[in-house]
C-alpha positions in Angstrom: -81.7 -24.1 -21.4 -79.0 -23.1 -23.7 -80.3 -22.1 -27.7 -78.0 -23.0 -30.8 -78.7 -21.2 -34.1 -76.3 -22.8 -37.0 -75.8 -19.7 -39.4 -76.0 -22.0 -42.8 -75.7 -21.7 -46.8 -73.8 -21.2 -49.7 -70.3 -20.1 -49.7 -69.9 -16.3 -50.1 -73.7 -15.1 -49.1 -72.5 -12.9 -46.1 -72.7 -15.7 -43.2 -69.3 -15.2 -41.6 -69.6 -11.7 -41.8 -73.3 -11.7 -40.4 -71.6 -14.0 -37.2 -69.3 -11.4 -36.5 -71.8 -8.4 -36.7 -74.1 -10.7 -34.4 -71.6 -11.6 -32.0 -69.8 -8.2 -31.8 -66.9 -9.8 -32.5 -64.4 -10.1 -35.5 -63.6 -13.8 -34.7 -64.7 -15.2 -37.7 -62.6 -15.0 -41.1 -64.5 -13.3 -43.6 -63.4 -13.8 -47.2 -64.3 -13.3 -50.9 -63.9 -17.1 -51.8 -65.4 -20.3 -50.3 -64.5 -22.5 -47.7 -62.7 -19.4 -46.0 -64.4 -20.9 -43.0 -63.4 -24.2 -42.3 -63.5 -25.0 -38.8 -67.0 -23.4 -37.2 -67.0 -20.6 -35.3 -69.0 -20.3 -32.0 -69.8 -17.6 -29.7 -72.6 -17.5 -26.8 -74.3 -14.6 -26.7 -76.8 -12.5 -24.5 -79.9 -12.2 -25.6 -81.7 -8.8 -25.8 -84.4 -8.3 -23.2 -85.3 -4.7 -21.9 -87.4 -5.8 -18.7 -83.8 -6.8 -16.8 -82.5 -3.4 -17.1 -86.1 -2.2 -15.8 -86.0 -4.8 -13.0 -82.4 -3.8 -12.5 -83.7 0.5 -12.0 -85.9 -1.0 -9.0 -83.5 -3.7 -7.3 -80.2 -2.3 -8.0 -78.6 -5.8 -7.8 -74.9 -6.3 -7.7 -75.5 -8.0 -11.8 -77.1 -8.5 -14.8 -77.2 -11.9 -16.0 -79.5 -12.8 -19.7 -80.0 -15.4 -20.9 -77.8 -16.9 -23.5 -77.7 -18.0 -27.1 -75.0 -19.8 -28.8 -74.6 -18.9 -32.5 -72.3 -20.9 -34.5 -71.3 -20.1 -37.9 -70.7 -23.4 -40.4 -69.1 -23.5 -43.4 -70.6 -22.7 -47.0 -72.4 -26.3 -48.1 -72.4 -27.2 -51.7 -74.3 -29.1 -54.3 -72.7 -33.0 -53.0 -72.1 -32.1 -49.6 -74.4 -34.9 -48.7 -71.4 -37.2 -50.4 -68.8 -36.0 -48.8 -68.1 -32.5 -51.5 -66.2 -29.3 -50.3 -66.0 -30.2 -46.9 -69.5 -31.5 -46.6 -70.0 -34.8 -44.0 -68.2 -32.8 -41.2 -70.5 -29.4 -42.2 -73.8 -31.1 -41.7 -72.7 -32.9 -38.4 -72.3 -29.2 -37.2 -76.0 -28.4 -38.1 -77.3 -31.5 -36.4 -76.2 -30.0 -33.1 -78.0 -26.9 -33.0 -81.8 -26.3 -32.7 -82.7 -23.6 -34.9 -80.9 -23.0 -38.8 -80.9 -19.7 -39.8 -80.6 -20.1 -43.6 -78.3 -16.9 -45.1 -79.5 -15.8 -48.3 -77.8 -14.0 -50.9 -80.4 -11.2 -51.7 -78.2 -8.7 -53.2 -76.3 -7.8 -56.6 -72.2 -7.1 -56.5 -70.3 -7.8 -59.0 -67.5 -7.9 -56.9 -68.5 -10.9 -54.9 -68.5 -14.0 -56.0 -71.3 -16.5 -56.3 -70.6 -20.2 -56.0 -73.6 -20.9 -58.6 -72.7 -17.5 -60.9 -75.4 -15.8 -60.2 -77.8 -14.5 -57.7 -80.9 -16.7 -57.4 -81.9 -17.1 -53.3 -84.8 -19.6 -53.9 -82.4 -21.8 -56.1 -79.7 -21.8 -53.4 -83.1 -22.8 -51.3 -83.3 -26.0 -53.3 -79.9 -26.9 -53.0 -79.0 -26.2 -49.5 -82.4 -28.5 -48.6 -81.9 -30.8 -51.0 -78.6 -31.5 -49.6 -80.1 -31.6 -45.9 -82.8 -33.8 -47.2 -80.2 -36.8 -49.2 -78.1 -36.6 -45.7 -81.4 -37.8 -43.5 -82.4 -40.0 -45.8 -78.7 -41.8 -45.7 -79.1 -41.8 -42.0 -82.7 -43.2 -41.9 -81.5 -46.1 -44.1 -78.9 -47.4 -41.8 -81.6 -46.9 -38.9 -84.2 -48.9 -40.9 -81.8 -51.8 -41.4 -81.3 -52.2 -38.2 -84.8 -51.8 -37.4 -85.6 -54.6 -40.0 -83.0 -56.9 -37.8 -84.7 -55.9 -34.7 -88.1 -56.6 -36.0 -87.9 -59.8 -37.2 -85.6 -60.8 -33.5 -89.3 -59.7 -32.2 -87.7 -56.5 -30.3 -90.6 -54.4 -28.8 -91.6 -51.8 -30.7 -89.7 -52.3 -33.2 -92.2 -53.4 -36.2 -94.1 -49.6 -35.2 -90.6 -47.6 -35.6 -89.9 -49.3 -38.9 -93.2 -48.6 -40.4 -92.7 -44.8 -39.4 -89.8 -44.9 -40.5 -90.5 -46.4 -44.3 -93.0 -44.0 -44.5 -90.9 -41.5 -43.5 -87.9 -41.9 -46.1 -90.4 -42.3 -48.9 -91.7 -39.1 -47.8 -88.0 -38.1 -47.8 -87.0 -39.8 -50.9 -90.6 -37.4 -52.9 -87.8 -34.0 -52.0 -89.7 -33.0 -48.7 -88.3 -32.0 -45.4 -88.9 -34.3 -42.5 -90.4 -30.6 -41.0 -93.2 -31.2 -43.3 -93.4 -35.4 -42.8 -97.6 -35.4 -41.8 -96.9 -38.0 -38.4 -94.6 -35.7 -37.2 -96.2 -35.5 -33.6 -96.6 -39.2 -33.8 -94.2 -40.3 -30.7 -92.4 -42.7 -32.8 -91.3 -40.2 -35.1 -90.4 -37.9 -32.2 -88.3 -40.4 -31.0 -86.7 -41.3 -34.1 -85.7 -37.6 -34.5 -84.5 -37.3 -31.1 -81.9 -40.2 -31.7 -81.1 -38.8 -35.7 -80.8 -35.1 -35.0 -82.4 -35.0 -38.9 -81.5 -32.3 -40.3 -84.4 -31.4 -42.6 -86.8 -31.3 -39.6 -85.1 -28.5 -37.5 -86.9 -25.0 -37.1 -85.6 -22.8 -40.0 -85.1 -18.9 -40.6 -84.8 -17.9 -43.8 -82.5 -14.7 -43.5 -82.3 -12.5 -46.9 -79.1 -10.3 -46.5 -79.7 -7.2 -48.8 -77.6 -4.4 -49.4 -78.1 -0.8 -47.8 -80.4 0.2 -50.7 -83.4 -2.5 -50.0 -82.9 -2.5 -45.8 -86.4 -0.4 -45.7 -88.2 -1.8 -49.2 -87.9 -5.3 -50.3 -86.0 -5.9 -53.4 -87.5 -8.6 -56.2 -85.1 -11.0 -54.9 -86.7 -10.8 -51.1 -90.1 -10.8 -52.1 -89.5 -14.0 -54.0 -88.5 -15.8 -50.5 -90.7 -14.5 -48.6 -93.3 -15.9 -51.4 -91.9 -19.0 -51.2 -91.3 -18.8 -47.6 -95.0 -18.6 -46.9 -95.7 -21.3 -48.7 -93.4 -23.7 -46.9 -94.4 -22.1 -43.5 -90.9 -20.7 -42.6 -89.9 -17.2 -41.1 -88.6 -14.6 -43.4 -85.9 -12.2 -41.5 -84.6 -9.3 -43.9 -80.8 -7.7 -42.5 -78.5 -6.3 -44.2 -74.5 -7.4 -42.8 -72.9 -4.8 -43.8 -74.7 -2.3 -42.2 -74.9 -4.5 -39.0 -70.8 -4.7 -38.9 -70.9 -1.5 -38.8 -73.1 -0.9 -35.8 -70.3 -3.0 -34.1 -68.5 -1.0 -30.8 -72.1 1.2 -30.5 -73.5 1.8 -27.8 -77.4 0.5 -27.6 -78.8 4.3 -27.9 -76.2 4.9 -30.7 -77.2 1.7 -32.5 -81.0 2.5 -31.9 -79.5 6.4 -33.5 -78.0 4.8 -36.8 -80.8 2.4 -37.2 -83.6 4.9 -37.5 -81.6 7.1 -39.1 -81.6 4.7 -42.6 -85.1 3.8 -41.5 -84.1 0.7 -40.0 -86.6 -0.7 -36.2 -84.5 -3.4 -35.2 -81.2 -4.8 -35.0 -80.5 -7.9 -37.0 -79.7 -10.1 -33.3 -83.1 -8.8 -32.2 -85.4 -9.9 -34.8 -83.2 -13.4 -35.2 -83.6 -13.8 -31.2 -87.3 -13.4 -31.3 -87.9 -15.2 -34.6 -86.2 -18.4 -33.0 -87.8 -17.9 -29.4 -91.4 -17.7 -31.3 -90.4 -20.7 -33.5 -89.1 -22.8 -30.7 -91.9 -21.9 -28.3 -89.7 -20.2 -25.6 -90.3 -17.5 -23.2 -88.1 -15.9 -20.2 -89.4 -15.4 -16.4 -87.1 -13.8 -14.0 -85.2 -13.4 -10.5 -84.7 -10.4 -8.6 -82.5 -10.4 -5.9 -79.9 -8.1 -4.9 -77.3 -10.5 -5.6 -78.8 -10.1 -9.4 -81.7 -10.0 -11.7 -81.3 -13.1 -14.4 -83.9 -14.2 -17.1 -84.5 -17.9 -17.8 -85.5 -19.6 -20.8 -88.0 -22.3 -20.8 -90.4 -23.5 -23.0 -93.7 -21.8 -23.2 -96.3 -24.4 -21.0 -94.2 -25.4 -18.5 -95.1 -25.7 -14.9 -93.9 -24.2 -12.5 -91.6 -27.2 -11.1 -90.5 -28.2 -14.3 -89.2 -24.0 -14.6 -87.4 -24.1 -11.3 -85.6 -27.1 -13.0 -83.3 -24.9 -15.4 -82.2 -22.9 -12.2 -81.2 -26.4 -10.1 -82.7 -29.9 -10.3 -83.3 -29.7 -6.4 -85.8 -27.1 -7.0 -88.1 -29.5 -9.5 -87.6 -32.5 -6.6 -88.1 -30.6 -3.7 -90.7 -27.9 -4.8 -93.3 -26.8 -2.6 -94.3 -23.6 -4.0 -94.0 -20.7 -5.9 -94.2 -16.8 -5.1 -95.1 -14.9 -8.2 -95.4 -11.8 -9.0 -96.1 -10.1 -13.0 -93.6 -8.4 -14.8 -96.0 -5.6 -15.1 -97.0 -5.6 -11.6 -93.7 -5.7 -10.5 -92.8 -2.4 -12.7 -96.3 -0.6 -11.6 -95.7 -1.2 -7.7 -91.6 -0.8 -7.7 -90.8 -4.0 -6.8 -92.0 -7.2 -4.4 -92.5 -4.9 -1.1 -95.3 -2.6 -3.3 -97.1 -5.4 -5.1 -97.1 -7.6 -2.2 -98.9 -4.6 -0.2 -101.0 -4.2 -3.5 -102.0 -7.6 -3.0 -99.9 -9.3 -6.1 -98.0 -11.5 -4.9 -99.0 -14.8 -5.8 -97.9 -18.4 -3.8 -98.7 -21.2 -6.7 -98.4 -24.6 -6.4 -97.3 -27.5 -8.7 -99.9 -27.3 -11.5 -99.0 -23.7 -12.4 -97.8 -22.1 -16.0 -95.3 -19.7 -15.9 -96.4 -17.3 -17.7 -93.5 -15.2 -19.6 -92.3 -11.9 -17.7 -93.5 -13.7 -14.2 -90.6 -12.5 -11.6 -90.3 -15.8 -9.2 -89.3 -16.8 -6.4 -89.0 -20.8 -5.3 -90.3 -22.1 -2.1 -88.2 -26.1 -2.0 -86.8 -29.0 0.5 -83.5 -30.0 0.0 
C-alpha cells in the first residue's frame, strides 16, 4: 500500500526546499521566485520505524526493507489556478493523485524572500490555496451532475440518488466549504462520487508552518494563528523549520538525533509528517521476520487478517488458511519466534482476526 503526500502552497514558502530536506536529496530546484518548480518532483521514501532495526538485532536477516512513502513536491498555486493561472490546471491534477496534502506555510519573516501576496499572512494563503481547491471540484462536479441529469431522466439505476448527493454537495461547495467537511460524507454515494473525482478539497490535509531557527522550540504569533484556525477546521498542525532540516541532510540518525536536541528540537520534520499522515489516514505497520529479511507493511488500521496478507500477494487473501502471530513486544521480550513460542505466544488466527499494529506474522495459505 503505497502513501502519496503532495507538498502544496504558495510559490516561495519553502516547499521545494522542505522536499529536498525530506527526501535527502537535492533533486528539486529551489529558487527565490515562483514557478521555479514546474514539472513535480517525486521521490519514494522509507519511512521511519525503530522496531525493524530491533527485529533486525534478533534475526540478523540478509535486509531491511520499510515501508515506503512517495512525496511529491507541486508547484506554487496561485489566486486563478482554478482557471487555468500560473500553471494552474496541470498543478491541481498533481494533487488529485496523492492521498494526503501537506499544506506549506510561510510562518516566518525575511525580507530577502519574496512573497507572492507581499506579505506574510499563513491563514490568508489558507483561504486562497482552499479556495482554489474548492472552485476546481466544484467545476468537476458540474460536468458530473450534467451527466447525471442525462442519466436520470434515461432512468439509469441509481442515478436520481447520485444527483441528489451530488446537488447537495456543490451547494455545499458553492457556501466556500471543503468537500472534507460536506455532512453526508460517509454516505456511500458520496464515497463513490469521490472515488471517481479524486476532489480535491476532501483529501486528508497537514497544515505545515515552516518557521525560522528562532521559533523551532516556541511558537511564533504567526503559528499560533494556524494552529487556532487549524483546530477549528479539524486539521493537523506540524511546525519544522526547512532550513534547519537541509541541513541535517548527509547525518547520520545519532548525529541528526545530536543536532536536534541540541537547538531543543524532538523530532525530525519526516518523522512527525510520517506519523501525522499514518494517524490521519488510519494506517498502521505489522511485520515479517525471516532471515531472508524483516519488512514492515502498511495497511489500514481494522483490517483482517486475509485482507493484510493481501498487500504481501493476492494468493495469500484467496488461499488463506491461517495466521501465526506473535506481538511486537513479545517478540522483543522472548528474542524472537523460538522464545515466545516456548513462552506460549505464538498465536494461529483465523479469518476474522485484526491485525493489530507491531503484530510480527507469518501466513499459513493454498496456492
Amino acid at each position: 500500500m503505497g502513501l502519496g503526500v503532495g507538498i502544496v502552497g504558495l510559490p516561495n514558502v519553502g516547499k521545494s526546499t522542505t522536499f529536498n530536506a525530506l527526501t535527502k536529496a537535492q533533486n528539486a530546484e529551489a529558487a527565490n521566485y515562483p514557478f521555479c518548480t514546474i514539472e513535480p518532483n517525486k521521490a519514494v521514501v522509507p519511512v521511519p520505524d525503530f522496531r525493524l532495526n530491533e527485529l533486525a538485532k534478533i534475526v540478523n536477516p540478509n535486509r531491511i526493507v520499510h515501508s515506503m512513502v512517495e512525496f511529491v513536491d507541486i508547484a506554487g498555486l496561485v489566486k486563478g489556478a482554478s482557471k487555468g493561472e500560473g500553471l494552474g490546471n496541470k498543478f491541481l491534477s498533481n494533487i488529485r493523485e496523492v492521498e494526503v496534502i501537506l499544506h506549506m506555510l510561510r510562518c516566518f519573516e525575511n525580507e530577502n524572500i519574496t512573497h507572492v501576496e507581499g506579505s506574510i499572512d499563513p491563514i490568508r494563503d489558507i483561504g486562497i490555496i482552499e479556495t482554489e481547491l474548492i472552485l476546481a471540484d466544484i467545476e468537476q462536479l458540474s460536468k458530473k451532475i450534467t451527466r447525471l441529469e442525462k442519466d436520470a431522466k434515461s432512468g439509469q439505476k441509481g442515478a436520481k440518488e447520485s444527483l441528489g448527493i451530488a446537488n447537495e454537495l456543490i451547494e455545499h461547495l458553492n457556501n466556500g466549504k471543503n468537500a472534507s467537511s460536506f455532512d453526508k460524507k460517509d454516505d456511500e454515494v458520496f464515497i463513490s462520487l469521490n472515488k471517481e473525482l479524486r476532489l480535491l478539497s476532501g483529501k486528508e490535509v497537514i497544515y505545515v508552518a515552516n518557521v525560522d531557527e528562532d521559533a523551532i522550540v516556541e511558537d511564533n504569533k504567526y503559528v499560533k494563528n494556524v494552529r487556532e484556525y487549524a483546530a477549528k477546521s479539524g486539521h493537523e498542525v506540524v511546525k519544522i523549520c526547512s532550513k534547519i532540516e537541509e541541513d541535517m541532510i548527509g547525518l547520520e540518525d545519532e548525529e541528526a538525533i545530536e543536532f536536534l536536541e541540541s537547538i531543543g528540537g524532538e523530532i525530525s520534520g519526516l518523522n512527525q509528517i510520517i506519523r501525522t499522515a499514518f494517524r490521519k489516514l488510519n494506517l498502521i505497520n505489522y511485520f515479517t521476520a525471516g532471515v531472508q529479511e524483516v519488512r514492515a507493511w502498511t495497511i489500514t488500521n481494522g483490517w483482517k487478517a486475509p485482507k493484510a496478507a493481501s498487500v504481501i500477494h493476492n494468493d495469500f487473501e484467496k488461499g488463506f488458511i491461517k495466521a501465526e502471530v506473535i506481538s511486537y513486544d513479545d517478540f522483543i521480550t522472548y528474542k524472537g519466534e523460538s522464545g515466545a513460542k516456548e513462552a506460549g505466544k505464538l498465536r494461529l488466527e483465523g479469518k476474522e482476526y485484526i491485525v493489530a499494529d507491531g503484530d510480527v506474522m507469518h501466513f499459513r495459505f493454498n496456492v
